[in-house]
N, CA, C and O atoms as CSV, one atom per row, in Angstrom:
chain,resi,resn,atom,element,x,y,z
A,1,UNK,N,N,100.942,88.529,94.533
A,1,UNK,CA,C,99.937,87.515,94.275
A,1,UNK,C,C,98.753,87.735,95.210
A,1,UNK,O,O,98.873,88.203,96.342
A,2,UNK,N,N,97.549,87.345,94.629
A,2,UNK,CA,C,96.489,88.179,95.192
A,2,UNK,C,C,95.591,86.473,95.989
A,2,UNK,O,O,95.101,85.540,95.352
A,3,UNK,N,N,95.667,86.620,97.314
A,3,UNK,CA,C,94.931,85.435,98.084
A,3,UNK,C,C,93.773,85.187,98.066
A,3,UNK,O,O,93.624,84.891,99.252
A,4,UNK,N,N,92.686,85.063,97.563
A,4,UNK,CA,C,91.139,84.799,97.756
A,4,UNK,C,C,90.644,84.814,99.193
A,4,UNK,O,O,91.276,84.259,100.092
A,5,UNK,N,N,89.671,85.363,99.362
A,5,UNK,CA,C,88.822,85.593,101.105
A,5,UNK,C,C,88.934,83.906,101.168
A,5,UNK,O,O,89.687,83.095,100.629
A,6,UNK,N,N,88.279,83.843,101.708
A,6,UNK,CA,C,88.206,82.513,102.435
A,6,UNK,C,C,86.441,82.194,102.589
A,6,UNK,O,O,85.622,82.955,103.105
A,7,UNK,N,N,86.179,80.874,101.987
A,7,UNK,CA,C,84.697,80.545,101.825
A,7,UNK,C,C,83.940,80.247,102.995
A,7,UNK,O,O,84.471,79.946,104.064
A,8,UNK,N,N,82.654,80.330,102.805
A,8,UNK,CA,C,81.880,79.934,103.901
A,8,UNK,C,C,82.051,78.411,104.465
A,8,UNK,O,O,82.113,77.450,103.698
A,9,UNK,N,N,82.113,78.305,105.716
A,9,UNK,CA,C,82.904,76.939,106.234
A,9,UNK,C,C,84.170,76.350,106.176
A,9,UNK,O,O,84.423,75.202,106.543
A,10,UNK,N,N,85.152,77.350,105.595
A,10,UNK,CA,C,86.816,77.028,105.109
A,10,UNK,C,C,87.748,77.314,106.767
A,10,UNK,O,O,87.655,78.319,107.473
A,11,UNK,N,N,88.211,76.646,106.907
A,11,UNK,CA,C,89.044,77.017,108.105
A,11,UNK,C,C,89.776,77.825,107.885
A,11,UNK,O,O,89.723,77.882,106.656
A,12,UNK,N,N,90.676,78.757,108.294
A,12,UNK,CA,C,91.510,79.952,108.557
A,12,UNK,C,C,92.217,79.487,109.344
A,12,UNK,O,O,91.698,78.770,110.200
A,13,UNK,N,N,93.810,79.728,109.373
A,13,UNK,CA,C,94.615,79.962,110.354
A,13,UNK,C,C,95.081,81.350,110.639
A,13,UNK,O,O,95.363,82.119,109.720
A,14,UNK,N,N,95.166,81.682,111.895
A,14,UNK,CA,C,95.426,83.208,112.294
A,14,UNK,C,C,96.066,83.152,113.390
A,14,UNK,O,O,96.038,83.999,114.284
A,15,UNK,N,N,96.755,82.014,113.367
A,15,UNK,CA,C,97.868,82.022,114.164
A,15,UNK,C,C,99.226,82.915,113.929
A,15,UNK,O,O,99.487,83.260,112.776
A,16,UNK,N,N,99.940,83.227,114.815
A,16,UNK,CA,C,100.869,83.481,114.628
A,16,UNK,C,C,101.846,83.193,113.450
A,16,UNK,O,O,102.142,82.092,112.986
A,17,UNK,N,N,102.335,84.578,113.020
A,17,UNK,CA,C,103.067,83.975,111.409
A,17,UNK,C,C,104.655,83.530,111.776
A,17,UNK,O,O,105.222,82.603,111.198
A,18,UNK,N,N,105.235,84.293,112.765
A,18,UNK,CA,C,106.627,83.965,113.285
A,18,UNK,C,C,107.419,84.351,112.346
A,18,UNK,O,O,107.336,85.477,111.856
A,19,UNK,N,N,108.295,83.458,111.972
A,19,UNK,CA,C,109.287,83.791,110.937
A,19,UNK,C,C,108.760,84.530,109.471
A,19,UNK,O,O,109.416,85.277,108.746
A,20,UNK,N,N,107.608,84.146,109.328
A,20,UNK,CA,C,107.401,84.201,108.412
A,20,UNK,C,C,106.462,85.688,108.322
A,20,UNK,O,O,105.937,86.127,107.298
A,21,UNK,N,N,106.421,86.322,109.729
A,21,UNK,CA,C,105.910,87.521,109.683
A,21,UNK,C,C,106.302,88.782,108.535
A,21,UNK,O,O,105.633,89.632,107.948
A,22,UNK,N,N,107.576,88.453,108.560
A,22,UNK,CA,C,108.613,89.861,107.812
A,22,UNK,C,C,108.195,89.863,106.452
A,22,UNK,O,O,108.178,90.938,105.853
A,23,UNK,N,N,107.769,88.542,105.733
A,23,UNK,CA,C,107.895,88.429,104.104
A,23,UNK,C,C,105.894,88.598,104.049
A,23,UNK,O,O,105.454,88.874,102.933
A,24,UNK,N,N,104.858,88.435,105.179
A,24,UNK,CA,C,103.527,88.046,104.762
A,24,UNK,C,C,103.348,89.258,104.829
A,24,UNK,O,O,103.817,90.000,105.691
A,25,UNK,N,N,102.338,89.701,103.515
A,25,UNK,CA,C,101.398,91.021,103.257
A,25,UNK,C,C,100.003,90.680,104.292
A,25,UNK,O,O,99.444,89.631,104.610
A,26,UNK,N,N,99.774,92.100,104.620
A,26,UNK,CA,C,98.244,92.298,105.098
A,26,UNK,C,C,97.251,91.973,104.192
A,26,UNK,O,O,97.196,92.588,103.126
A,27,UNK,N,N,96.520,91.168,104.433
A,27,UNK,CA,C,95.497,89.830,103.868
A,27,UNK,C,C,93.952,90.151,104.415
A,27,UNK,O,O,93.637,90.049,105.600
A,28,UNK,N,N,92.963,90.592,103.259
A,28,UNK,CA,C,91.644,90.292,104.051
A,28,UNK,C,C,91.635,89.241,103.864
A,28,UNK,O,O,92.225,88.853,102.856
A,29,UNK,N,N,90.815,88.033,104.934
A,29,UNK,CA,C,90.454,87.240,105.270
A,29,UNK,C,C,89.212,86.616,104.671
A,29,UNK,O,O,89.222,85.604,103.971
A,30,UNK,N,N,87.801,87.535,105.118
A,30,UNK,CA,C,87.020,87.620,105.021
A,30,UNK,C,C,85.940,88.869,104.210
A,30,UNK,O,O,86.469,89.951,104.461
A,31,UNK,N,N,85.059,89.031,103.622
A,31,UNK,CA,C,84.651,90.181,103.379
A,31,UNK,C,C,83.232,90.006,102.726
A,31,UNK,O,O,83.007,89.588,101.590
A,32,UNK,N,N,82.320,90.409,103.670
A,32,UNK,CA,C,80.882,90.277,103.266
A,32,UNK,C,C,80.034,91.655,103.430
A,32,UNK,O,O,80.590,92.625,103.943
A,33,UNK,N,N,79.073,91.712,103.118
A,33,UNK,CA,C,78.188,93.272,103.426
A,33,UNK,C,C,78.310,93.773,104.767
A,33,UNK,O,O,78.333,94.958,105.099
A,34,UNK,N,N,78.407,92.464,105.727
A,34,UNK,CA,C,78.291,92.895,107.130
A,34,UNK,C,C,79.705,92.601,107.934
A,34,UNK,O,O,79.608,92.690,109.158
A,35,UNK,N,N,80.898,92.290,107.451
A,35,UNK,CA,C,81.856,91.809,108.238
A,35,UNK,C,C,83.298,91.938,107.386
A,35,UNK,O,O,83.413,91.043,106.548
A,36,UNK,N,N,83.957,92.495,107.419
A,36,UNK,CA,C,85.087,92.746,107.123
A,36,UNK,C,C,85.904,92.372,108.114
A,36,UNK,O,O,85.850,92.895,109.227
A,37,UNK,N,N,86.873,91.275,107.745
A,37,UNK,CA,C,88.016,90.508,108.600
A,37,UNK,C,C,89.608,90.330,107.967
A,37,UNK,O,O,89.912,89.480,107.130
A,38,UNK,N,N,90.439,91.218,108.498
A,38,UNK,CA,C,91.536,91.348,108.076
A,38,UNK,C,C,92.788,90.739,109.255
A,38,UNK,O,O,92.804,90.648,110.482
A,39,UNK,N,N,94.003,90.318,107.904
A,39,UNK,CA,C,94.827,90.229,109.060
A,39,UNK,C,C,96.094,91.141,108.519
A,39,UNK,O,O,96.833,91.084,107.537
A,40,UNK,N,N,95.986,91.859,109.466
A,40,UNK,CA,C,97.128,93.375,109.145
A,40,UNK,C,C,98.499,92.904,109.686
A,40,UNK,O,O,98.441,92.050,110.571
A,41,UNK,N,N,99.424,93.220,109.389
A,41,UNK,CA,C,100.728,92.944,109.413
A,41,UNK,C,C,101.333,94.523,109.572
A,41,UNK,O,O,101.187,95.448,108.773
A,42,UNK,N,N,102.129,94.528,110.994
A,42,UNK,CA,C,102.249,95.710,110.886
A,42,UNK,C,C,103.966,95.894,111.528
A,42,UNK,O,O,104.090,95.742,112.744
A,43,UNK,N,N,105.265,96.220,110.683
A,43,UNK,CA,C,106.403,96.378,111.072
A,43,UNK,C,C,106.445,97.279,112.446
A,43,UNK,O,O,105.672,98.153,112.838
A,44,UNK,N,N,107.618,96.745,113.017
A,44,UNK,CA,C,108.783,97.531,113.523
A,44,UNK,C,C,108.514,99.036,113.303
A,44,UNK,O,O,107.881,98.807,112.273
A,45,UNK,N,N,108.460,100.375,113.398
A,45,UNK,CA,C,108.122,101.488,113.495
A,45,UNK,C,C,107.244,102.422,112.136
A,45,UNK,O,O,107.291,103.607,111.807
A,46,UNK,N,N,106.481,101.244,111.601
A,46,UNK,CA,C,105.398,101.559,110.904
A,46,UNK,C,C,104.149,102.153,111.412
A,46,UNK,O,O,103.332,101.678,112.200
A,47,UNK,N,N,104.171,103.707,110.578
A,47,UNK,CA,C,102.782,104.170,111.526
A,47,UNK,C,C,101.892,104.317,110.789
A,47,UNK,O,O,102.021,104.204,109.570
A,48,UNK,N,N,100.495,104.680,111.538
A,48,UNK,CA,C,99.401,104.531,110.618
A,48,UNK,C,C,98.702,105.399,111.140
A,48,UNK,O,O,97.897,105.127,112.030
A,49,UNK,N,N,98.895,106.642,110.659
A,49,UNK,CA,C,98.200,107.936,110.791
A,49,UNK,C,C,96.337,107.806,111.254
A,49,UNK,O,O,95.608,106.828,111.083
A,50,UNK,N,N,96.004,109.056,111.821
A,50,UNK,CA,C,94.809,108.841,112.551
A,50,UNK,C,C,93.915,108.600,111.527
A,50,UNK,O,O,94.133,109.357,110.581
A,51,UNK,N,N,92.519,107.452,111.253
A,51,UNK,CA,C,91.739,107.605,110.523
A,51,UNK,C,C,90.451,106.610,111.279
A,51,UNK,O,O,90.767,106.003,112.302
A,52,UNK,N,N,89.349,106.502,110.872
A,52,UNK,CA,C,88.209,106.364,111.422
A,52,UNK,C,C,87.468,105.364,110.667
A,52,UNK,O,O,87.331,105.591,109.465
A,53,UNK,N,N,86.968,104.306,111.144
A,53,UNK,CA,C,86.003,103.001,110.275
A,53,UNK,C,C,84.787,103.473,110.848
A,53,UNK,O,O,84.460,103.814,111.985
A,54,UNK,N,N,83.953,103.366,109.260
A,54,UNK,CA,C,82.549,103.442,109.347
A,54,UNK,C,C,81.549,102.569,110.586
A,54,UNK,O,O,80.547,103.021,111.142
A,55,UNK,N,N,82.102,101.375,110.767
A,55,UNK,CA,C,81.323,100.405,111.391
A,55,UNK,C,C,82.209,100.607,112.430
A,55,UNK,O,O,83.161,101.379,112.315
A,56,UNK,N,N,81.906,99.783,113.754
A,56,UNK,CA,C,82.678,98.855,115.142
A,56,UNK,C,C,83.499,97.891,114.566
A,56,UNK,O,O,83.324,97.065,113.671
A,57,UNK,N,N,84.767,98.290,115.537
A,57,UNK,CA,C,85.846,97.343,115.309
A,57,UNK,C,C,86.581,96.815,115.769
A,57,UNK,O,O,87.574,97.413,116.182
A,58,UNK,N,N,86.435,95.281,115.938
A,58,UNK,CA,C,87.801,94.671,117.616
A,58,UNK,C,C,88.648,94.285,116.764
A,58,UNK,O,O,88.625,93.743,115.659
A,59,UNK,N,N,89.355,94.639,117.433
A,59,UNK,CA,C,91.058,94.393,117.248
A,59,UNK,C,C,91.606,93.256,117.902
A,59,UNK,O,O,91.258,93.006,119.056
A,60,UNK,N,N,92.343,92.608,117.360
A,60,UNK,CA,C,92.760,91.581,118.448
A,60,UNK,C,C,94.352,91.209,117.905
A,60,UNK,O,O,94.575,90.755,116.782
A,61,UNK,N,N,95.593,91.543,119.113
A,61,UNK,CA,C,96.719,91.279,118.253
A,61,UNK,C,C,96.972,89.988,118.885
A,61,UNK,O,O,96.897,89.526,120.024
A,62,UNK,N,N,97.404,89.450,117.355
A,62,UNK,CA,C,98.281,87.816,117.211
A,62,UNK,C,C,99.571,87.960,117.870
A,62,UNK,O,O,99.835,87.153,118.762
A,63,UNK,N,N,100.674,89.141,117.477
A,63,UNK,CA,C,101.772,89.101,118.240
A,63,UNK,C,C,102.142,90.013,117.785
A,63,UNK,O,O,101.488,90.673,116.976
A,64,UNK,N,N,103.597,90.371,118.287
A,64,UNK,CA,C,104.444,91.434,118.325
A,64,UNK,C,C,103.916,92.129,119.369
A,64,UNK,O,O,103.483,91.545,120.363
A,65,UNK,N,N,103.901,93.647,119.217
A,65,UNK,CA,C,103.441,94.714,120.000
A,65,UNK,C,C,103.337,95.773,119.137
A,65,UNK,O,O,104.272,96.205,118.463
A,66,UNK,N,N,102.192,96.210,119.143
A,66,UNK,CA,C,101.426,97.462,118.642
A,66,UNK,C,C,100.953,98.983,119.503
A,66,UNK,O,O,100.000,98.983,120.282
A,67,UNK,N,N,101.501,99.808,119.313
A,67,UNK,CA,C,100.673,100.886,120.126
A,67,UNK,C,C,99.859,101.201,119.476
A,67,UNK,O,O,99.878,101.273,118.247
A,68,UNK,N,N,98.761,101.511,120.398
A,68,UNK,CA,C,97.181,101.720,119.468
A,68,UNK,C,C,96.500,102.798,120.226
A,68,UNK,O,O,96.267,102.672,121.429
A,69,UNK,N,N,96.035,104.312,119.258
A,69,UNK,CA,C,95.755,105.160,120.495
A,69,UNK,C,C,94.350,105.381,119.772
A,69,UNK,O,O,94.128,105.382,118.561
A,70,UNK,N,N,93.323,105.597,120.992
A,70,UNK,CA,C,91.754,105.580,120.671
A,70,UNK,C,C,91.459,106.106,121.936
A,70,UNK,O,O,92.264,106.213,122.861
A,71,UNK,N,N,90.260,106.437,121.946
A,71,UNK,CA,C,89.228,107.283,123.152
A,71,UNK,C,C,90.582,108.052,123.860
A,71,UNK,O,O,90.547,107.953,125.086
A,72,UNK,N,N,91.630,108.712,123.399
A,72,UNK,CA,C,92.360,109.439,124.074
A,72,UNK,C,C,92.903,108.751,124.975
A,72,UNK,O,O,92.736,109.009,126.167
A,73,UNK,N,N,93.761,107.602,124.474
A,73,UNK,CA,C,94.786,106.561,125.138
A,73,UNK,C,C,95.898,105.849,124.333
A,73,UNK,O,O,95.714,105.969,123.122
A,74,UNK,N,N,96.498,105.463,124.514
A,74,UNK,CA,C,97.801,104.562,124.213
A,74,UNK,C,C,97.809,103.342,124.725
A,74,UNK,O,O,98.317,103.172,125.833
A,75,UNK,N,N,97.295,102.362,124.073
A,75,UNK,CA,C,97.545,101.186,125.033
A,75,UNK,C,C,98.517,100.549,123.420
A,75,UNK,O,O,98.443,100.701,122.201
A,76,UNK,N,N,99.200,99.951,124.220
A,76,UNK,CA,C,100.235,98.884,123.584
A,76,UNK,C,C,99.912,97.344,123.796
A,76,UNK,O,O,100.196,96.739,124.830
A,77,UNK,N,N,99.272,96.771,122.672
A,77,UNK,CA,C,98.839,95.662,122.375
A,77,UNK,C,C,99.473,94.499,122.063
A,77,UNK,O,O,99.958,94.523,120.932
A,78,UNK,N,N,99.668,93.325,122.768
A,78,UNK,CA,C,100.376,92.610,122.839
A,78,UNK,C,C,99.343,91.286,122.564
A,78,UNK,O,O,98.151,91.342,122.865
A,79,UNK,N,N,100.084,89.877,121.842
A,79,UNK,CA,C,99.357,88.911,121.789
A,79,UNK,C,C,98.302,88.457,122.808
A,79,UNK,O,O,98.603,87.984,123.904
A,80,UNK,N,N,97.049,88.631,122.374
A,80,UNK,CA,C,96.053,88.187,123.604
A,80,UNK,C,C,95.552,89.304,123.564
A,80,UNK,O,O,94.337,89.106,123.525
A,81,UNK,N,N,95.739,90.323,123.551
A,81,UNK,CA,C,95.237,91.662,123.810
A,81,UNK,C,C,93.647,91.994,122.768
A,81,UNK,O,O,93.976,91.918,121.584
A,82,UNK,N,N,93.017,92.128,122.824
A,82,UNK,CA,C,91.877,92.868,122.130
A,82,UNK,C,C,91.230,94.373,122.552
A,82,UNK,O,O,91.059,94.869,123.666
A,83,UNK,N,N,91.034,94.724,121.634
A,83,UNK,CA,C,90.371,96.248,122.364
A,83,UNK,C,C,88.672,96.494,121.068
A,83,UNK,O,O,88.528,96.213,119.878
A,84,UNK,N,N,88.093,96.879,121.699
A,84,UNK,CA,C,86.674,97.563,120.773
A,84,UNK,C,C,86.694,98.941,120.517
A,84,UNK,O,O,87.087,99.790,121.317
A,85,UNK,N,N,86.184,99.190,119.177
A,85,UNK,CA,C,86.164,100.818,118.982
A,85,UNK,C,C,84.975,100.888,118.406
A,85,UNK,O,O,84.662,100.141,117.479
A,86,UNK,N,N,84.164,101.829,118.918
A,86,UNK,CA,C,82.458,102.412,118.661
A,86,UNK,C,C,83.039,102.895,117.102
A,86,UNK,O,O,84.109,103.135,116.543
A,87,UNK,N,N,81.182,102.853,116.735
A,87,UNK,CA,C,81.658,103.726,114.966
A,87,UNK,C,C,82.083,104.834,114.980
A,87,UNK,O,O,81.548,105.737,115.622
A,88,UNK,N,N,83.424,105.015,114.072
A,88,UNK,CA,C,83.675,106.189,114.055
A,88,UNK,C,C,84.719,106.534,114.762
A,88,UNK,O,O,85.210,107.472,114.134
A,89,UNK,N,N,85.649,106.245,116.129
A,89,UNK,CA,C,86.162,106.799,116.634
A,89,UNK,C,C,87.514,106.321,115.771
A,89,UNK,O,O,87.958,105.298,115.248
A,90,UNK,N,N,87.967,108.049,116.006
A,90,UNK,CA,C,89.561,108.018,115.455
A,90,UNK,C,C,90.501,107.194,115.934
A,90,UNK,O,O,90.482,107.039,117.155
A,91,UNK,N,N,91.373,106.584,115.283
A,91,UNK,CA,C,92.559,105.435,115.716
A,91,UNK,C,C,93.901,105.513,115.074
A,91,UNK,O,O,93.774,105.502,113.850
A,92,UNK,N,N,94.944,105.577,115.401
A,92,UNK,CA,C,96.141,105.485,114.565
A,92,UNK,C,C,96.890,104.458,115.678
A,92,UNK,O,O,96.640,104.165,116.847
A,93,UNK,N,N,98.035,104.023,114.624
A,93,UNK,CA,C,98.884,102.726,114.991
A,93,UNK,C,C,100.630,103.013,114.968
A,93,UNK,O,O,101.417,103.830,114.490
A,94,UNK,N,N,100.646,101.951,115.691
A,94,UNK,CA,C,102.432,102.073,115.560
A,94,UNK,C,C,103.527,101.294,116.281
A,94,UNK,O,O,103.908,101.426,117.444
A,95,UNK,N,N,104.007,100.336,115.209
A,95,UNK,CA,C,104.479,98.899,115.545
A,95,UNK,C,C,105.959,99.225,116.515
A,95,UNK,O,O,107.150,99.461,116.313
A,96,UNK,N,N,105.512,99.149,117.061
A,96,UNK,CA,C,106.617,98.719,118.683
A,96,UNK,C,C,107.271,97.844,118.080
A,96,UNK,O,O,108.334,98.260,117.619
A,97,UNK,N,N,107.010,96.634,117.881
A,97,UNK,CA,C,107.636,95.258,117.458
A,97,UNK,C,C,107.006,94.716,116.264
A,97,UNK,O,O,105.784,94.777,116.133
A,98,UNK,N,N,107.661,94.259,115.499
A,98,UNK,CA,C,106.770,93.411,114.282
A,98,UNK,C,C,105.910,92.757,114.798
A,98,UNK,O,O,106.160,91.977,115.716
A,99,UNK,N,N,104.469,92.980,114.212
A,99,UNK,CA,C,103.307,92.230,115.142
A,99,UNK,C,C,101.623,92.438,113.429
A,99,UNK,O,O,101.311,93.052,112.409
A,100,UNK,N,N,101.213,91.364,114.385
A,100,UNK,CA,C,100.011,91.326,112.970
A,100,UNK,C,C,98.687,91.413,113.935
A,100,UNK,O,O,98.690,90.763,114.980
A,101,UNK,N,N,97.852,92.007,113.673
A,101,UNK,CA,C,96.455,92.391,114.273
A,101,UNK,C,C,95.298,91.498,113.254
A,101,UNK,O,O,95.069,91.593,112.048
A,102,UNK,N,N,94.808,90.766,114.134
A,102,UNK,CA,C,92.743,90.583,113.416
A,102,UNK,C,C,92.270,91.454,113.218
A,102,UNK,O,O,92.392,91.992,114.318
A,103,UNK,N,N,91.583,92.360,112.437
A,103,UNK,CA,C,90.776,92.824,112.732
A,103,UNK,C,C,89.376,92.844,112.140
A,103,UNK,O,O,89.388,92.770,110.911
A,104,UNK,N,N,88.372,92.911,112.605
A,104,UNK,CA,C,86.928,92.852,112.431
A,104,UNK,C,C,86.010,94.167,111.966
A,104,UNK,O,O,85.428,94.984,112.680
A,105,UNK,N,N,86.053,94.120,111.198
A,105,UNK,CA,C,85.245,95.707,110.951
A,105,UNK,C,C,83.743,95.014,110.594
A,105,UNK,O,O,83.556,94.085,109.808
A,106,UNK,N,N,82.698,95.748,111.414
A,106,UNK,CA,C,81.312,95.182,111.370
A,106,UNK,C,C,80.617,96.767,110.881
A,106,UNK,O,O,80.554,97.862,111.439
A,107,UNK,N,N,80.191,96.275,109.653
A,107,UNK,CA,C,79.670,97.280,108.948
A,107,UNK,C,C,78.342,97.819,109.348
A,107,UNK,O,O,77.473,97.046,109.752
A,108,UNK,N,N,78.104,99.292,109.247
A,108,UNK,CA,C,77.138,99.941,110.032
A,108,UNK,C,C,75.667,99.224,109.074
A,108,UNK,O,O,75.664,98.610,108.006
A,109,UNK,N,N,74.667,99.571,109.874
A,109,UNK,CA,C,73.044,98.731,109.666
A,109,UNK,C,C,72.655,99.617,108.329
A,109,UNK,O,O,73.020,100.792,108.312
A,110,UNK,N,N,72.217,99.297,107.661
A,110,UNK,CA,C,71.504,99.990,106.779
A,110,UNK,C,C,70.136,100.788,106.802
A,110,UNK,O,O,69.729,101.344,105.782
């Protein structure tokens, strides 16, 4: 079943899914010319091979734990955690723990 973005002025929750992490699909949120807002859901030893967003992109994980490798690092992302990535730089993923990420993709200027 397919969720609708979410309207201008609609509240969002992006809280933590908890129990209900295991059964929720990765959901855009949001999606306009300039802002792409997702909430990714990412298992237990699910990886996500290296690939690269056109625009800047913060990340911010809700929970679990994520390893996330960029500018030639590994950091493992934990609730609270955010990180920024310039346009373009390569990124791949890989769920430590069942955990769901924000993420913001801000589309390059025209």
């Amino acid at each position: 079943m397919s969720v609708p973005n979410a309207n201008p002025g609609e509240v969002v929750d992006v809280r933590p899914l908890g129990a209900a992490l295991a059964t929720t699909p990765t959901r855009t949120l949001v999606k306009t010319e300039a802002v792409t807002l997702v909430r990714m859901v990412v298992p237990a030893g699910k990886e996500i091979p290296t690939h690269a967003a056109k625009g800047e992109l913060i990340v911010q994980c809700l929970e679990g734990m994520i390893a996330f490798t960029a500018c030639g690092q590994t950091h493992d992302l934990e609730a609270g955690h955010l990180l920024y990535l310039p346009a373009g730089e390569p990124h791949s993923l890989h769920g430590v723990e069942d955990g769901s990420l924000l993420l913001t993709a801000v589309s390059p200027a025209r």
